[in-house]
C-alpha positions in Angstrom: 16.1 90.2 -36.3 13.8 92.6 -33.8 16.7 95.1 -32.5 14.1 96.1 -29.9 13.3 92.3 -28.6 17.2 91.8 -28.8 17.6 94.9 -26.2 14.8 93.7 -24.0 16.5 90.2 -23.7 20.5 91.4 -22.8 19.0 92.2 -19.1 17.1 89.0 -18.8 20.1 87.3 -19.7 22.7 89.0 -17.6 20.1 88.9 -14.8 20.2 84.3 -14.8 23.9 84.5 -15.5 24.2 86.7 -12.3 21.6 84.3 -10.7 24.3 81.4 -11.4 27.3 82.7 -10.3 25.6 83.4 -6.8 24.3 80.0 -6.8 28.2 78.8 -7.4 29.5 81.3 -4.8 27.0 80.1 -2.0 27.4 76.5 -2.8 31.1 76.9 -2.5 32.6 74.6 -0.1 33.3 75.8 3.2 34.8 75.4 6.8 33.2 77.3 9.6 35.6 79.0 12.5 33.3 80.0 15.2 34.8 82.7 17.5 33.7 83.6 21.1 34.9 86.4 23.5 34.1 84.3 27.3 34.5 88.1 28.8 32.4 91.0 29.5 34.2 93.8 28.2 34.8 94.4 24.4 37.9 93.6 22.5 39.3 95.3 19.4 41.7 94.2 16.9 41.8 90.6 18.2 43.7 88.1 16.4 42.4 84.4 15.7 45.1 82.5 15.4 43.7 78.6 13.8 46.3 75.8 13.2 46.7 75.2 9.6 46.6 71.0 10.3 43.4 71.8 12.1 41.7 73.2 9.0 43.8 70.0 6.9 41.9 67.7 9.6 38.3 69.3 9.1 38.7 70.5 5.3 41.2 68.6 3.4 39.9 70.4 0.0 41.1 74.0 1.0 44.1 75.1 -1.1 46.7 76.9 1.7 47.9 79.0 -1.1 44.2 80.7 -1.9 42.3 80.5 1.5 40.2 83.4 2.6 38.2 84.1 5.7 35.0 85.6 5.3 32.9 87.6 8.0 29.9 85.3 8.8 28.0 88.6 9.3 29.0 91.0 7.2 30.4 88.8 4.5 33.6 91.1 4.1 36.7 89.3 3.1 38.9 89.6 6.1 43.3 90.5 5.9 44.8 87.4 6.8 48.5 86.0 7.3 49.9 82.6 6.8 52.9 82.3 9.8 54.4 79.2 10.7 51.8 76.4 11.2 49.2 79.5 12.0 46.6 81.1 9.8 45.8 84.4 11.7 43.5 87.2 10.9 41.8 90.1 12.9 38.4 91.0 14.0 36.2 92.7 17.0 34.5 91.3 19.7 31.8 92.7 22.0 31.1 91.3 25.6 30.5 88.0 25.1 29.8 88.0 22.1 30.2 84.6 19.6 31.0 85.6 16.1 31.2 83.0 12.7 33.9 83.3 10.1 34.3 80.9 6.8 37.5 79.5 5.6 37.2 78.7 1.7 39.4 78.6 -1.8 39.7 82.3 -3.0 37.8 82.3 -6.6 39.8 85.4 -7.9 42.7 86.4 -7.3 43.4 88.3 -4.4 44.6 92.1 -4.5 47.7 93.1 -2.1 47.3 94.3 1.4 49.7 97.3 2.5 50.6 96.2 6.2 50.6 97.9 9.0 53.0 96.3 10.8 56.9 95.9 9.8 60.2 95.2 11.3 63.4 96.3 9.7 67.1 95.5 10.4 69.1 98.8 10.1 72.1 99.0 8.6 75.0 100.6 9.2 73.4 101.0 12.7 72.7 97.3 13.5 69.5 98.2 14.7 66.2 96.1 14.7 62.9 99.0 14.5 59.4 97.7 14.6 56.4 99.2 14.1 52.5 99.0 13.7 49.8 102.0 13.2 49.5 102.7 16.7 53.5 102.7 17.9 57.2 101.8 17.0 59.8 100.3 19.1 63.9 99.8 18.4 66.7 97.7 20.2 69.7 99.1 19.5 72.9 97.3 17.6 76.4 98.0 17.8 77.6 100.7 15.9 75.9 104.0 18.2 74.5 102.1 21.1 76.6 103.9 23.2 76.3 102.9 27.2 73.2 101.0 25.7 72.1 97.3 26.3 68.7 95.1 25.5 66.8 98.1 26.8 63.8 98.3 24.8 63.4 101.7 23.1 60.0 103.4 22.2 59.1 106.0 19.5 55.8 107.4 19.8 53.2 107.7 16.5 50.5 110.3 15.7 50.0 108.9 12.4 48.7 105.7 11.4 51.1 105.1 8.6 54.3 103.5 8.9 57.4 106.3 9.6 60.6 104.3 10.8 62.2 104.6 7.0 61.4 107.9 7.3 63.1 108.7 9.9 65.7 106.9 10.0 66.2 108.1 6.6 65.5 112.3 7.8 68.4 111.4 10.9 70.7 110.5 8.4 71.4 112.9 6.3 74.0 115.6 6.4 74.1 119.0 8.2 71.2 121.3 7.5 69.2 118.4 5.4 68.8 116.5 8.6 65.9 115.7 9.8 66.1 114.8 13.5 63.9 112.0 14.6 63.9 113.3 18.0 61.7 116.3 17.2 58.3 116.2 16.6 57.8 117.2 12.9 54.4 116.1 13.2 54.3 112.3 12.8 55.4 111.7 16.6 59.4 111.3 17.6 62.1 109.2 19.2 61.3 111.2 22.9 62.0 108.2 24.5 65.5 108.0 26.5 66.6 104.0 27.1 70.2 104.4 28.2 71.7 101.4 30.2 68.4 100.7 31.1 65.6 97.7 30.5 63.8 100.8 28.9 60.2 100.0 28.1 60.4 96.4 29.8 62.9 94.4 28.6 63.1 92.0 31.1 66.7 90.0 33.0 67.5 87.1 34.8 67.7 87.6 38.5 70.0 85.8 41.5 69.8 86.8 44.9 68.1 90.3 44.2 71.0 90.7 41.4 69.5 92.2 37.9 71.7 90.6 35.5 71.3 92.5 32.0 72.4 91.0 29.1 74.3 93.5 26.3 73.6 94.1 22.4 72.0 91.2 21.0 74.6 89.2 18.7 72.0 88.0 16.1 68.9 88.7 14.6 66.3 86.8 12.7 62.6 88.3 10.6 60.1 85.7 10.6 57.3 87.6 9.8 55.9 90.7 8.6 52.8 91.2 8.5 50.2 91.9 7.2 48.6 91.3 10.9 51.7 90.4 12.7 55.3 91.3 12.5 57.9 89.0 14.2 61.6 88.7 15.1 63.6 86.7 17.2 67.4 88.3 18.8 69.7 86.5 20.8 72.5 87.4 23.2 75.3 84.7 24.0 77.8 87.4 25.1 77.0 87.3 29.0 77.7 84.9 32.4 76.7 84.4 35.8 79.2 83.5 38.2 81.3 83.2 35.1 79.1 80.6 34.0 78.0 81.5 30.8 74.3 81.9 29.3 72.3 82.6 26.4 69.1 84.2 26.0 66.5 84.4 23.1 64.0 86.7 22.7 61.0 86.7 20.3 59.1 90.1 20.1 55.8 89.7 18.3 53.3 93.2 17.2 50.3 92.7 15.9 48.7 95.4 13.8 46.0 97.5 16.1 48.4 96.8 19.7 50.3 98.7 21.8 52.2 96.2 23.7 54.7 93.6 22.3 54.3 89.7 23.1 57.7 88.7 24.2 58.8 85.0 24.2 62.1 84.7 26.2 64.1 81.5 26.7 67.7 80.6 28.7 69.7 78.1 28.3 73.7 77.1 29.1 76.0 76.5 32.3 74.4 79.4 34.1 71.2 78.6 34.2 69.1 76.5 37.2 65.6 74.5 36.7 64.0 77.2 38.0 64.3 80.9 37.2 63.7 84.8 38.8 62.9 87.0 35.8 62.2 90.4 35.8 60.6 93.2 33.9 62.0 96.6 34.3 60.3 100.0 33.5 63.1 102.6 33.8 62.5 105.2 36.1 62.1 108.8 35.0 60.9 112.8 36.2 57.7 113.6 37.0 56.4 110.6 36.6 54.4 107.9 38.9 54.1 104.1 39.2 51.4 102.1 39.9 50.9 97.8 40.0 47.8 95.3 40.2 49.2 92.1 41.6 45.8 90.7 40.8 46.4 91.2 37.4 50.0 91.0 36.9 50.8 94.1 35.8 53.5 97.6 36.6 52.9 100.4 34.9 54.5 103.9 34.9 52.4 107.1 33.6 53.8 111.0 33.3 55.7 113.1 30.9 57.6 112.1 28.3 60.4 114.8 28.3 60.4 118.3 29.9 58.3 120.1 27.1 54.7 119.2 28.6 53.4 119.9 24.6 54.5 116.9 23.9 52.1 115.1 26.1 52.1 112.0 28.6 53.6 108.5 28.1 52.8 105.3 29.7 54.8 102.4 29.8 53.9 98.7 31.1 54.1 94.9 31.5 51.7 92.2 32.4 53.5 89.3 33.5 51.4 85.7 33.2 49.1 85.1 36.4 50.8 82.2 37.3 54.0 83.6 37.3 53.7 86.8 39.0 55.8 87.0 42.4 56.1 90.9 43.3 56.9 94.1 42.4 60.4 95.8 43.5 62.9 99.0 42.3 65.9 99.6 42.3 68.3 102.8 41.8 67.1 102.7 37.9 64.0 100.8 37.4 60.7 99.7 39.0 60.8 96.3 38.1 57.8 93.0 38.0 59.4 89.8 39.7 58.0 87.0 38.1 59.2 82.7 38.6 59.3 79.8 35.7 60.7 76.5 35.0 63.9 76.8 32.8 62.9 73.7 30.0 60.0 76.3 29.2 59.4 79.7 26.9 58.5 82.4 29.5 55.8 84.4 27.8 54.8 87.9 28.8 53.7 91.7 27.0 55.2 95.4 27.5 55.2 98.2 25.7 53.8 102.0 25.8 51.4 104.6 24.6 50.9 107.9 24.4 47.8 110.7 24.4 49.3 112.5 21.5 48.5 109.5 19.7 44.7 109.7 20.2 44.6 106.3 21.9 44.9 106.9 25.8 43.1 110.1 26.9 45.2 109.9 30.2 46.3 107.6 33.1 43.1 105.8 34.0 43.2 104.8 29.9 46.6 103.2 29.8 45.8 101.2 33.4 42.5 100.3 31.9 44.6 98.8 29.3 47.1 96.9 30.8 44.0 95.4 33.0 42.0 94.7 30.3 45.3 93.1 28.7 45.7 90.7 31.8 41.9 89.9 31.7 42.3 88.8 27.8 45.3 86.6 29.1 43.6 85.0 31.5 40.6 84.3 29.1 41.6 83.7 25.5 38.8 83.6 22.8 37.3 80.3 22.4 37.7 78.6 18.5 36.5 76.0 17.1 36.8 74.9 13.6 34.3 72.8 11.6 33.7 71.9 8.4 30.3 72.3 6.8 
C-alpha cells in the first residue's frame, strides 16, 4: 500500500465525516423561542422564563432531562434552570430589540455550571443568607436575632464570587482567629444595621396607619438554587391583629445579575379583611436622603453606609406594582411605600440595595435610574413566543 496516498486521504476523510456531523447537528430538531424587549432602553441579565407544557404543546419530542437553549445569533449554548413548571435562562436585550433562541435535545452531555446565586439556611444561627454575584441579603433566626424581626438585612459584595460561607465561617471562629464579617477584608461586609426595623424593605400589613410587623419567621423552605435563580419561601404564624391571629408567607426570589429581590407575599387567617394596606419600609438612617416616583412606584433612600465615608454610599429601594401603589409616608423609623390588594391574591413587588464599592452604581442618579428602569420592565415584560420549527 502507497503510505504517501494513505496520508493524503486521512484529511479527505475527516473533512466528509466533519461535513456529516454538521449536517446531523443543523437538521436536529428544533423549537424556536423568539424574545422581544417592547422598551427603548436596554436590559441586561434578563431572564426568559417559558412554561415547560408550552414547549410539551409545540415540541412533544424534546427530552426535559437534556434540553438546551441555544443563542439564535451567536449560537452559544446558554445556562439554563429547570424550576417548577418553568424553564428559565438569561440573556441581553437592546432597545427594542427581538432576539431568537432554540430549544433542542442536548447531543452530549452537558458540563456543570458553578452558580452564581445560592441561599443557605444557617445553623446554629437559624438564619436564611442569600446571595448572587452582585449582592447578599440575610433574615435573621432565632438564636442572635436579638431586638430583631423580618427586617431584611443586606451585605454588600465587591467580588463576584460567592462569600456568605466565608464569612459566616471567618465570624465564627474563636478569639484572635476570627474573622469579623463586619469589616471590609476586601470582599465587601455585613455594614448594614437592620435592628427592629423592615430593614432593606421588608414590607407589613397596615390598619388605620398602624405598621404591624410580624417577628422571626417560624419556617423555612429552598426551592431553588440556581444556577439563574435562587428561591426560598419563610413563614410567620406567630403574630395577631386585634388578637385575631394571621399568617404571612413570603417568597424571596434572586436571580443571578440583580440587585433587587422579587418578593411574593401572601396573608391569610382570622385577621385578615378582603382587602389589604401593605407597606414597604426602608429604615431610616444618618446622612442620608430619600426620594420617590409615584409614577413609577418606587422609594428609594441613597447616602452613607456607616460613618467611615471609605466605605462608600448605599442605596436601598422598592418598586411596588403600578396598580397597587397608593402613597408614600414615614414614620419615627422608616420611610415607608403604601400600596392596596385583594386578600385571595399573592402581592408581588422587588427591594433590595446596591452599593458604588461594588462597581455597579457610580452614585445616586445610578441607583434611581435603576429602580425606574426596574418599574418600566414591570410595566412592560418581554414578549415570548414559542414555536416549533
Amino acid at each position: 500500500m502507497n503510505n504517501s496516498r494513505s496520508l493524503c486521504m486521512k484529511p479527505a476523510i475527516a473533512l466528509l465525516l466533519a461535513v456529516l456531523l454538521t449536517s446531523v447537528s443543523s437538521s436536529q430538531k428544533k423549537c424556536t423561542i423568539m424574545v422581544s424587549n417592547p422598551i427603548g432602553i436596554e436590559r441586561t441579565s434578563e431572564t426568559i422564563e417559558i412554561q415547560l407544557q408550552d414547549l410539551e404543546k409545540e415540541a412533544n419530542w424534546l427530552d426535559p432531562n437534556a434540553m438546551i437553549v441555544v443563542n439564535g445569533t451567536t449560537h452559544d449554548t446558554l445556562v439554563t434552570q429547570r424550576l417548577g413548571t418553568l424553564l428559565l435562562f438569561q440573556s441581553d436585550f437592546g432597545p427594542n430589540e427581538e432576539k431568537a433562541f432554540f430549544v433542542q435535545n442536548a447531543e452530549l452531555e452537558r458540563p456543570p455550571v458553578n452558580p452564581l446565586v445560592s441561599v443557605k439556611y444557617i445553623l446554629p444561627r437559624k438564619d436564611v443568607a442569600w446571595e448572587n454575584d452582585r449582592i447578599a441579603y440575610r433574615i435573621y433566626g432565632g438564636p442572635l436575632a436579638g431586638k430583631v424581626k423580618n427586617g431584611l438585612d443586606v451585605w454588600v459584595k465587591r467580588v463576584r464570587y460567592p462569600i456568605i460561607d466565608t464569612w459566616y465561617g471567618g465570624d465564627s471562629l474563636k478569639g484572635k482567629q476570627r474573622v469579623s464579617y463586619h469589616v471590609d477584608h476586601g470582599e465587601g461586609a455585613d455594614m448594614f444595621e437592620v435592628g427592629g426595623s423592615l430593614g432593606a424593605g421588608a414590607c407589613a400589613l397596615m390598619t388605620d396607619s398602624v405598621l404591624h410587623q410580624t417577628g422571626l419567621f417560624a419556617a423555612q423552605t429552598i426551592a431553588a438554587n440556581g444556577p439563574v435563580r435562587t428561591q426560598f419561601m419563610v413563614t410567620y404564624d406567630n403574630d395577631s391583629i386585634d388578637r385575631k391571629p394571621y399568617r404571612e408567607e413570603k417568597i424571596y426570589s434572586l436571580d443571578a445579575g440583580h440587585n433587587l429581590n422579587r418578593i411574593e407575599v401572601r396573608y391569610s387567617g382570622p385577621a385578615i379583611l378582603p382587602r389589604l394596606t401593605i407597606a414597604a419600609g426602608l429604615v431610616k438612617r444618618k446622612n442620608t436622603v430619600h426620594y420617590s416616583d409615584s409614577d413609577g412606584a418606587w422609594l428609594s433612600l441613597w447616602g452613607q453606609i456607616n460613618d467611615d465615608t471609605t466605605n462608600g454610599y448605599l442605596g436601598i429601594g422598592v418598586v411596588f406594582p403600578k396598580k397597587s401603589f397608593e402613597t408614600v409616608k414615614e414614620d419615627s423609623t422608616h420611610y415607608l411605600i403604601i400600596g392596596t390588594t385583594e386578600s385571595t391574591t399573592a402581592f408581588t413587588y422587588y427591594a433590595g440595595a446596591g452599593w458604588t464599592r461594588s462597581g455597579d452604581f457610580a452614585g445616586v442618579s445610578d441607583w434611581n435610574k435603576h429602580l425606574s428602569e426596574t418599574a418600566l420592565k414591570i410595566q412592560h415584560p418581554l414578549s415570548v413566543t414559542v414555536k416549533a420549527e
